[in-house]
C-alpha positions as CSV (number, residue, x, y, z in Angstrom):
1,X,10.8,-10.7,-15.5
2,X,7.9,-11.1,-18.2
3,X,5.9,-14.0,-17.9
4,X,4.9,-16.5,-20.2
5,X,1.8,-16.2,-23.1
6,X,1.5,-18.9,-25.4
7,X,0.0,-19.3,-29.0
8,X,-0.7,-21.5,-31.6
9,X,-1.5,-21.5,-35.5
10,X,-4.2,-23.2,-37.9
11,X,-2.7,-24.9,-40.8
12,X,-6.6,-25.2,-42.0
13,X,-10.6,-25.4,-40.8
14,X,-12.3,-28.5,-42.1
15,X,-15.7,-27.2,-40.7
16,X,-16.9,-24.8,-38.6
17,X,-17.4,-28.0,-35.5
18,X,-14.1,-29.1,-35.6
19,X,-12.9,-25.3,-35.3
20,X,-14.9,-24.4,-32.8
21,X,-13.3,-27.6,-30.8
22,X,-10.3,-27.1,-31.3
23,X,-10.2,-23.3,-29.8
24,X,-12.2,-24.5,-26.6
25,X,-9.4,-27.1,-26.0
26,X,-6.6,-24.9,-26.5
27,X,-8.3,-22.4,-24.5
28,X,-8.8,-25.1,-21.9
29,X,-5.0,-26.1,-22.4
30,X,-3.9,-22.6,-21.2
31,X,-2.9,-21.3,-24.3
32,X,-3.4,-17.3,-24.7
33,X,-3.8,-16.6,-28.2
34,X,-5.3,-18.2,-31.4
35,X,-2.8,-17.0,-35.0
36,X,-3.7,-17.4,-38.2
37,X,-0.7,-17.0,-40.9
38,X,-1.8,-15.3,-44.7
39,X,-1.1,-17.7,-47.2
40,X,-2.8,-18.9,-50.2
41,X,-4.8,-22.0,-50.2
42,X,-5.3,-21.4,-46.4
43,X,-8.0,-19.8,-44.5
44,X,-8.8,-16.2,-44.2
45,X,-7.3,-14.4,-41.3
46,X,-9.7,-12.4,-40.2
47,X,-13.2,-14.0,-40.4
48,X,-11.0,-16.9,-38.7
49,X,-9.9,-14.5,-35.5
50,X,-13.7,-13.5,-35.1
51,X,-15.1,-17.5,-35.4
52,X,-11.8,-18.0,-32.3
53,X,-12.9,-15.5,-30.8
54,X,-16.6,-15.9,-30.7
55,X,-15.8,-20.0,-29.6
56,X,-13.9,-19.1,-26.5
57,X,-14.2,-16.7,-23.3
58,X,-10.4,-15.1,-22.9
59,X,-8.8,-16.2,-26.4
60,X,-6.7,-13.5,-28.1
61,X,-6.5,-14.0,-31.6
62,X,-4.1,-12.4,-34.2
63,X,-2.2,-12.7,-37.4
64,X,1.3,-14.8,-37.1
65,X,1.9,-12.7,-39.9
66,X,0.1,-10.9,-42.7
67,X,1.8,-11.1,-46.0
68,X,2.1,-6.9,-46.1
69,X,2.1,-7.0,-50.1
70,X,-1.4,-8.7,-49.9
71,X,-3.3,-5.8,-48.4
72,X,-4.2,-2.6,-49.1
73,X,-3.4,0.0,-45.8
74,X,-7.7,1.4,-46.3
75,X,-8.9,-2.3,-46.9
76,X,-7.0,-3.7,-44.3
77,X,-8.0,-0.9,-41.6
78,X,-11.2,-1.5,-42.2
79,X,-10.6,-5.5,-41.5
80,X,-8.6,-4.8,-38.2
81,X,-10.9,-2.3,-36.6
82,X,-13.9,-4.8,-37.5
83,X,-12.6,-7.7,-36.3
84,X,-11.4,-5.9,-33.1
85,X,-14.6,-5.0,-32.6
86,X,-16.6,-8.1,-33.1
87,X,-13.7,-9.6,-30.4
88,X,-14.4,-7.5,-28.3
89,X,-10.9,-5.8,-28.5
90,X,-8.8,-8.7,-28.9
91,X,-7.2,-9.0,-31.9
92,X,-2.9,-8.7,-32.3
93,X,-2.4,-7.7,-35.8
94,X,0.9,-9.5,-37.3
95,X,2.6,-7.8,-40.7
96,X,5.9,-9.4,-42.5
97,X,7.2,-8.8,-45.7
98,X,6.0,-11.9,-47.6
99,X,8.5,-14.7,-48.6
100,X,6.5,-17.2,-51.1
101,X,6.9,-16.4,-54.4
102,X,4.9,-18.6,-55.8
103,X,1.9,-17.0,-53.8
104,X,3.1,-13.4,-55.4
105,X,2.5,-15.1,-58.6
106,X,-0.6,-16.5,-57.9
107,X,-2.3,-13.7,-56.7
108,X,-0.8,-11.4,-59.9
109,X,1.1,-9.3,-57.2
110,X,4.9,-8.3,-58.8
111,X,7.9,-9.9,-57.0
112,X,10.4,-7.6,-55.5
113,X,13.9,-7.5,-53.9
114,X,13.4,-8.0,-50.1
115,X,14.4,-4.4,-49.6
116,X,11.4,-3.4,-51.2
117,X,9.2,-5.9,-49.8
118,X,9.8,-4.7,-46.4
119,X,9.8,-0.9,-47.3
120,X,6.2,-1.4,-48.4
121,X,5.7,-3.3,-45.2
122,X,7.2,-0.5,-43.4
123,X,4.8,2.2,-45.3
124,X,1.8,-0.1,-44.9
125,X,2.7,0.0,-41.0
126,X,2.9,4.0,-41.3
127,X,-0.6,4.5,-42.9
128,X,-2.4,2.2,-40.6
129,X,-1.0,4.2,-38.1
130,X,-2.2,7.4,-39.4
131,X,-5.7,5.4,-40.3
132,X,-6.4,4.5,-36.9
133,X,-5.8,7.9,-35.6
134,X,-8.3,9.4,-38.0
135,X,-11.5,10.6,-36.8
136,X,-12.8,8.6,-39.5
137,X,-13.6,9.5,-43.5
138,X,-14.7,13.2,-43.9
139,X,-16.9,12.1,-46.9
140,X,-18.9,10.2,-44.6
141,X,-19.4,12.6,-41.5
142,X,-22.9,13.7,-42.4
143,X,-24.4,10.4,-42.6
144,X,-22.5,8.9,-40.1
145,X,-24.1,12.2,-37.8
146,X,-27.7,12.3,-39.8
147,X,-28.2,8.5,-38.7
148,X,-25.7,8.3,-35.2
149,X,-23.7,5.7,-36.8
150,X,-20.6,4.6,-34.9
151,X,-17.3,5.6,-36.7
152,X,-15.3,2.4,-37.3
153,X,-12.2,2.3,-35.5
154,X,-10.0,-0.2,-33.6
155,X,-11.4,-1.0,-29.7
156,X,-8.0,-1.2,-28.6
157,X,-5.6,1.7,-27.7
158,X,-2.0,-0.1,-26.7
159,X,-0.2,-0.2,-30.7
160,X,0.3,2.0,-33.4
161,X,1.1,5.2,-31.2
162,X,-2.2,4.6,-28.9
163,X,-4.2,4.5,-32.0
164,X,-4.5,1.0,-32.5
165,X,-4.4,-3.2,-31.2
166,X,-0.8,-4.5,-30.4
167,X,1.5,-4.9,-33.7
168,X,3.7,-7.3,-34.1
169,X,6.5,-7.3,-36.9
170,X,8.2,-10.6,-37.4
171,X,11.6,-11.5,-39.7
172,X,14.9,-12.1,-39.8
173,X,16.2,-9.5,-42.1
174,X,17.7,-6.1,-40.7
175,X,15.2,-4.0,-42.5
176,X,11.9,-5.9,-41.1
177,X,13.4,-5.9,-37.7
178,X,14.4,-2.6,-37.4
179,X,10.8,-1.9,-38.1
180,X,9.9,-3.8,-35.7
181,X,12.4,-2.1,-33.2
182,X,10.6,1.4,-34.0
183,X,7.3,0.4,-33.8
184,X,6.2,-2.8,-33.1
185,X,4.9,-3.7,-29.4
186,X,6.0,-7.8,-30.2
187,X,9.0,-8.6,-32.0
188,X,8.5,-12.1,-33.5
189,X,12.0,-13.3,-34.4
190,X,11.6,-15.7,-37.4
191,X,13.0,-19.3,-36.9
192,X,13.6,-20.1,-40.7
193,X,15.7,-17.8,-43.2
194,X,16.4,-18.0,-46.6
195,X,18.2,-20.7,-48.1
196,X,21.3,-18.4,-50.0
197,X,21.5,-19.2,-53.6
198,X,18.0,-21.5,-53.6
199,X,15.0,-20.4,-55.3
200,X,12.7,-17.9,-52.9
201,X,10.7,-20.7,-50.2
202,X,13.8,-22.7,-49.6
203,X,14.1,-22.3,-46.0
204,X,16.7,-22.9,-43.5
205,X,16.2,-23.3,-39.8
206,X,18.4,-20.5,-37.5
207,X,20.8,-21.5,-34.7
208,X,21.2,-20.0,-31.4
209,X,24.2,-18.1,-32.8
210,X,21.7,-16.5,-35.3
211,X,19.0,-16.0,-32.7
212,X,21.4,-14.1,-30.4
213,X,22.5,-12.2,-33.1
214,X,18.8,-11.0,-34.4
215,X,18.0,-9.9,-30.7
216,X,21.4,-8.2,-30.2
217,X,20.2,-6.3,-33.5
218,X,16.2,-5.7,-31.9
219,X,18.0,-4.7,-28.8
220,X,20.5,-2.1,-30.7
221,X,18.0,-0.7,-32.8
222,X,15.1,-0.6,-29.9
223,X,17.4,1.4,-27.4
224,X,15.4,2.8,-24.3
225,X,12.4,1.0,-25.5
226,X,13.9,-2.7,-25.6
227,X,12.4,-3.6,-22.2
228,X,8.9,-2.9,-23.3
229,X,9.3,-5.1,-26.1
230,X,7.6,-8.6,-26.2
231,X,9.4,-11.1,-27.7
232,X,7.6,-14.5,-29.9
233,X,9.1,-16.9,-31.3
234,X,7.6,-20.0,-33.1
235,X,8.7,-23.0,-32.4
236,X,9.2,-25.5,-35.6
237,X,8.8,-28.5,-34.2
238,X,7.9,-29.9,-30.7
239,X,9.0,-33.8,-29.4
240,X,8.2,-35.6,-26.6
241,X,11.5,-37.8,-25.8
242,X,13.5,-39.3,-23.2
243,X,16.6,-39.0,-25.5
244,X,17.1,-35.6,-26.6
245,X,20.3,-36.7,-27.5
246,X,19.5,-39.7,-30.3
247,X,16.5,-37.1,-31.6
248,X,19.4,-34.6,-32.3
249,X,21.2,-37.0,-34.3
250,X,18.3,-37.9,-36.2
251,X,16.9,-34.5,-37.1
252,X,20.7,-33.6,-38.2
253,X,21.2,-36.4,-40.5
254,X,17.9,-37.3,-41.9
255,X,15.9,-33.1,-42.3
256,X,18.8,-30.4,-41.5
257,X,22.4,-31.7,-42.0
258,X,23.4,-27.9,-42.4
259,X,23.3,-27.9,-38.5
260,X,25.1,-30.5,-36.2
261,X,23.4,-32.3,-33.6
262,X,25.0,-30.0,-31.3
263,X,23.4,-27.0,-32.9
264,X,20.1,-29.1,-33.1
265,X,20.2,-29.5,-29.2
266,X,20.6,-25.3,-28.7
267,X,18.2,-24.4,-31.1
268,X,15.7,-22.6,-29.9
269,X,13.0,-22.7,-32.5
270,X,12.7,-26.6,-31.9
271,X,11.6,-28.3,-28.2
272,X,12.1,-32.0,-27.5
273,X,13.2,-33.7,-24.5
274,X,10.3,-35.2,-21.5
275,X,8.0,-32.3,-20.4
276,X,10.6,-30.9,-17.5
277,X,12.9,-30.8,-19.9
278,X,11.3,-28.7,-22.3
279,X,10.0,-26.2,-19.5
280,X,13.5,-26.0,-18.3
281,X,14.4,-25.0,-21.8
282,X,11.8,-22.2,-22.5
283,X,13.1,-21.0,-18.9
284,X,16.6,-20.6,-20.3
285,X,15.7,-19.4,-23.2
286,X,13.5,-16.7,-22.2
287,X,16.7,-15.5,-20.1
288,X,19.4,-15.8,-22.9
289,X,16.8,-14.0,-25.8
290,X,14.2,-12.4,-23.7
291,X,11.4,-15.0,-25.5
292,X,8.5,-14.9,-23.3
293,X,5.9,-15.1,-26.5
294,X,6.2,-18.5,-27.6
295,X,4.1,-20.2,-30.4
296,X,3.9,-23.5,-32.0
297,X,2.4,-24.8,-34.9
298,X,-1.1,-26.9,-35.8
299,X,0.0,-30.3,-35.0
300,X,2.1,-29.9,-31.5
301,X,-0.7,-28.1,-29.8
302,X,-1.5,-31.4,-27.9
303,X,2.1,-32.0,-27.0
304,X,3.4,-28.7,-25.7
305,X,-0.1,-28.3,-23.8
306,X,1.6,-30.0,-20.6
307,X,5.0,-27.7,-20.7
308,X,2.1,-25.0,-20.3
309,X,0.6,-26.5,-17.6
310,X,4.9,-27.1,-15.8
311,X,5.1,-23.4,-16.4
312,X,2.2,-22.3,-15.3
């Protein structure tokens, strides 16, 4: 059975200090991997990974995920194979569709149907590939001999067909997900969906109905290479409690009354209950999904630190 690697995202970097801290605790903590998400008004993914990276001794650092429309496949193979450089060959690149409109807007970037969202994820995922396994630009072999430069190219080997670092695809819709089937080496199985009928951004959380039914679909669509798969998921929210019970009931009434407090105790994109409980839960629910990746977000990194520490 696969073991355990944990993760957690920034929400923001108030100065380069307080950054720096907060990678050497986690690090400290026993978390495996630093992820930056791709939104607007946030910070920049990649000069983020290399300041993680550069803080800590063993930290991985990726992308939990790149908004696919936002990047260029040339631009953003020359940000992967530089930052997997200056790590030192650990950076996990993450891709999605994209799912904010308003950020589409913003950025002057057209809004399209999901289908088309994820097919230009899907060919962005097909270029890099063939990027990475280019012996660089032919324009630039003369000077790149004349002066012994270094072609630029990922450090790591292990995604993209050998060419590249570890890809992860993360969703909840049948066309992201059976990209990630095909060719991702970590499935990240989304813990919010769509809200039918709201405007785009209104987000639901998933139940353990929904979760077993997106890695039934992995697990179709993956076939022989299922069990190489790496499975994330991102936990919402995280709760230390003696009464898993009573939080339940509150979370249902007063933030998700689309679920019942029994589907709010099952659902595994949220963890509450005392510190054995919630170990006891990741165990179970790495052996009813196959989640062994698990992340959480910016402001439980303190709380979950000790269910590391249970499971480790």
């Amino acid at each position: 059975m696969r073991g355990f690697r944990f993760g957690f995202n920034f929400f923001d970097v108030a100065d380069r200090d307080s950054f720096v801290r907060r990678c050497r605790r986690a690090e400290a903590q026993g978390y495996d991997i630093a992820l930056l998400p791709d939104h607007l008004g946030g910070p920049a993914p990649f000069p983020a990974m290399v300041a993680a990276a550069d803080a800590t001794e063993r930290l991985r650092v990726g992308a939990l995920v790149l908004n696919a429309a936002f990047w260029n496949a040339h631009l953003l193979a020359r940000e992967v194979a530089t930052a997997d450089r200056l790590t030192g060959g650990r950076v996990e690149l993450g891709l999605g569709a994209g799912h904010m409109k308003w950020e589409f807007d913003a950025a002057g970037i057209p809004w399209e149907p999901f289908g088309a969202r994820a097919d230009r994820m899907a060919a962005l995922v097909a270029e890099l590939r063939g990027l990475f396994a280019e012996p660089g630009y032919a324009e630039r072999a003369d000077r790149e001999a004349a002066h012994g430069l270094s072609v630029l190219a990922p450090v790591q080997h292990s995604g993209f067909g050998g060419s590249g670092p570890p890809l992860l695809i993360g969703g909840t819709g049948d066309r992201v997900l059976e990209q990630a089937a095909r060719h991702a080496d970590i499935v990240g199985i989304a813990g919010v969906r769509q809200a039918p009928g709201r405007p785009p951004g209104t987000f639901l959380l998933g139940s353990a109905e929904q979760a077993d039914d997106r890695v039934r679909f992995v697990r179709e669509r993956a076939g022989d290479r299922f069990a190489e798969l790496e499975l994330n998921v991102l936990i919402q929210h995280v709760e230390v409690t003696r009464d898993r019970r009573a939080f339940a009931e509150r979370l249902a009434a007063e933030r998700m009354p689309y679920l019942t407090p029994e589907q709010v105790l099952d659902c595994p994109f949220l963890l509450f209950g005392t510190v054995e409980q919630m170990a006891e839960q990741l165990r179970e629910r790495r052996e009813r999904y196959g989640f062994t990746y698990v992340a959480v977000h910016a402001p439980f990194v303190d709380a979950f630190a000790p269910v590391i520490e249970r499971l480790g």
